[in-house]
C-alpha positions as CSV (number, residue, x, y, z in Angstrom):
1,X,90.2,115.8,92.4
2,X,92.6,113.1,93.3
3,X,91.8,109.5,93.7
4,X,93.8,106.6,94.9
5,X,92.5,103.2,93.7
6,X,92.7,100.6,95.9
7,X,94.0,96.8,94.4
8,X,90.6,95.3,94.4
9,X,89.0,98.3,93.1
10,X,91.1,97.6,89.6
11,X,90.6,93.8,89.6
12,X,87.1,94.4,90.1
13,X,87.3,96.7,86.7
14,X,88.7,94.2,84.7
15,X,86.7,91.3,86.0
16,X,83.3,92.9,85.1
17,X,82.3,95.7,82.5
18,X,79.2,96.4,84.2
19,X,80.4,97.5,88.0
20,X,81.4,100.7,89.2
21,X,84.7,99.8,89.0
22,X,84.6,99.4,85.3
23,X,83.0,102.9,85.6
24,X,85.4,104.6,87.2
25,X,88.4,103.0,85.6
26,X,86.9,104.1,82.0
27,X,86.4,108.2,84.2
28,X,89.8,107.5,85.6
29,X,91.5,107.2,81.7
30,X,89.0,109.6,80.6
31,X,90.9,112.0,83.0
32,X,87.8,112.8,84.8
33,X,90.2,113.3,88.2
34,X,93.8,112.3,89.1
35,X,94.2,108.9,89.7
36,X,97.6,108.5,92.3
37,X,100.0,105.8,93.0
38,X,102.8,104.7,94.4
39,X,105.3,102.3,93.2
40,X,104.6,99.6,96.2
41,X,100.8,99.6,94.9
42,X,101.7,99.6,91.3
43,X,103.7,96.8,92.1
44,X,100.7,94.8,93.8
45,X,98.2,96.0,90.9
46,X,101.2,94.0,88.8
47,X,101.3,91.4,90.8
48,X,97.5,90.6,90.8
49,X,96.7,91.8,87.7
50,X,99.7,89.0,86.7
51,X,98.0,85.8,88.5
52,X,97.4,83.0,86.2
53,X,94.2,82.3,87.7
54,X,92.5,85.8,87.0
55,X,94.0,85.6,83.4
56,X,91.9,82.5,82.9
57,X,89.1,83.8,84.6
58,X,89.4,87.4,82.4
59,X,90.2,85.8,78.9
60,X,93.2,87.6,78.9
61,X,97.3,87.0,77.8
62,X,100.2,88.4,80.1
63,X,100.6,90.3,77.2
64,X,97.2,91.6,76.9
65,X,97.7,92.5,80.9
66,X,101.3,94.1,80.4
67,X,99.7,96.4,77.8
68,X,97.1,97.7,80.3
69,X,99.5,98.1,83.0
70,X,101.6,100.2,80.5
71,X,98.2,102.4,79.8
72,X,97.8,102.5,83.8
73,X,101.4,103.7,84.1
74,X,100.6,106.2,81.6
75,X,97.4,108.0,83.3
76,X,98.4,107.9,87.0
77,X,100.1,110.4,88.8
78,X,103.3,108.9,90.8
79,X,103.7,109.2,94.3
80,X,106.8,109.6,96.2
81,X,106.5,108.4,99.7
82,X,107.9,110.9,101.9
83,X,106.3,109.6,105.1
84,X,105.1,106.4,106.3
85,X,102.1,105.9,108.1
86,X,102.8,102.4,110.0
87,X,101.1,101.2,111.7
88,X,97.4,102.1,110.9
89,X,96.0,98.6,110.0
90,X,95.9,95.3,110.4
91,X,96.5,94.5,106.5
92,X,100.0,95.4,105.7
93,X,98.2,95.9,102.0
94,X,96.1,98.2,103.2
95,X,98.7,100.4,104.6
96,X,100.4,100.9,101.3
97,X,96.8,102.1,99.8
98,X,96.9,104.6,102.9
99,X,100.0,105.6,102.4
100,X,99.8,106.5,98.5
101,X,96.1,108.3,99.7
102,X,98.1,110.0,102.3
103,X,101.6,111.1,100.9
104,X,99.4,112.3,97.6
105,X,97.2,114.8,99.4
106,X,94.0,112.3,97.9
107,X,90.6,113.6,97.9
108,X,89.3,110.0,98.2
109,X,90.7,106.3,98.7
110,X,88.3,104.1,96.8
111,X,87.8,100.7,97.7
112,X,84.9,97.7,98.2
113,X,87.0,97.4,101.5
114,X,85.5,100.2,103.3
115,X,85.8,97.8,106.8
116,X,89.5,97.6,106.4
117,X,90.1,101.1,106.8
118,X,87.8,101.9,109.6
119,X,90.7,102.2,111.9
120,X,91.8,105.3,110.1
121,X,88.5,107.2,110.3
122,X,88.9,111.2,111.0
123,X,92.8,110.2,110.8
124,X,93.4,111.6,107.2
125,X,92.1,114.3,104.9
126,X,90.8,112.1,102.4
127,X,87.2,110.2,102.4
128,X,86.7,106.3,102.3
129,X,84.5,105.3,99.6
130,X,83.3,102.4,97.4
131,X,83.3,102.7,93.8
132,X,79.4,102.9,93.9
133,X,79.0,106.0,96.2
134,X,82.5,107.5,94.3
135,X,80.4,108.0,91.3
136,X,77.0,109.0,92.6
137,X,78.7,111.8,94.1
138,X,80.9,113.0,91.2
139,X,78.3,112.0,88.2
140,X,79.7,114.2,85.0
């Protein structure tokens, strides 16, 4: 099964230990499925993930941060972006997210956004899903 994470769905992971998103980060280095990306949304993962304001919130160093982004690196399956799917959305963020999902044959786009993508319903052969229903379905 392969899974593209949206942004939030990985801030959300390293905000909180106890969501779903913390769940299925821990399934996703577990190797439980594929987790895609491209470089455009490894670059706003970085970018995020990099914010002073969530290191303060987190606890964490830019070191500590740099050193999961290297683990990240390690588990996800690159993406090459042979077509691009603009425009679909009214987030230009979001299009990168359908894009990765898109040019990587996904399975599923996970998000806590599932309103932002409505636009793109029946458009794809991937499924929409929140972290939460994500793992009811596919509980090991």
């Amino acid at each position: 099964m392969l899974v593209v994470l949206d942004t939030n769905v990985v801030v959300a992971a390293v905000r909180s230990r106890r969501g779903a998103s913390n769940a299925l980060l821990i399934r996703a280095f577990e190797g439980d499925f594929r987790w895609a990306c491209s470089v455009p949304l490894f670059f706003e993962y970085e970018d995020v993930l990099s914010r002073a304001e969530l290191l303060l919130e987190i606890g964490a160093s830019r070191g500590h941060m740099e050193s999961f982004l290297t683990d990240v690196a390690g588990v996800i399956e690159p993406v090459q972006l042979n077509f691009l799917w603009r425009p679909q959305l009214r987030d230009a963020a979001d299009e990168m997210v359908v894009e990765a999902a898109a040019n990587a044959g996904a399975d599923h786009l996970v998000t806590h956004n599932i309103s932002d993508f409505r636009a793109i319903e029946g458009r794809f052969n991937f499924d929409v899903v929140t972290p939460g229903k994500f793992l009811q379905r596919y509980k090991s």
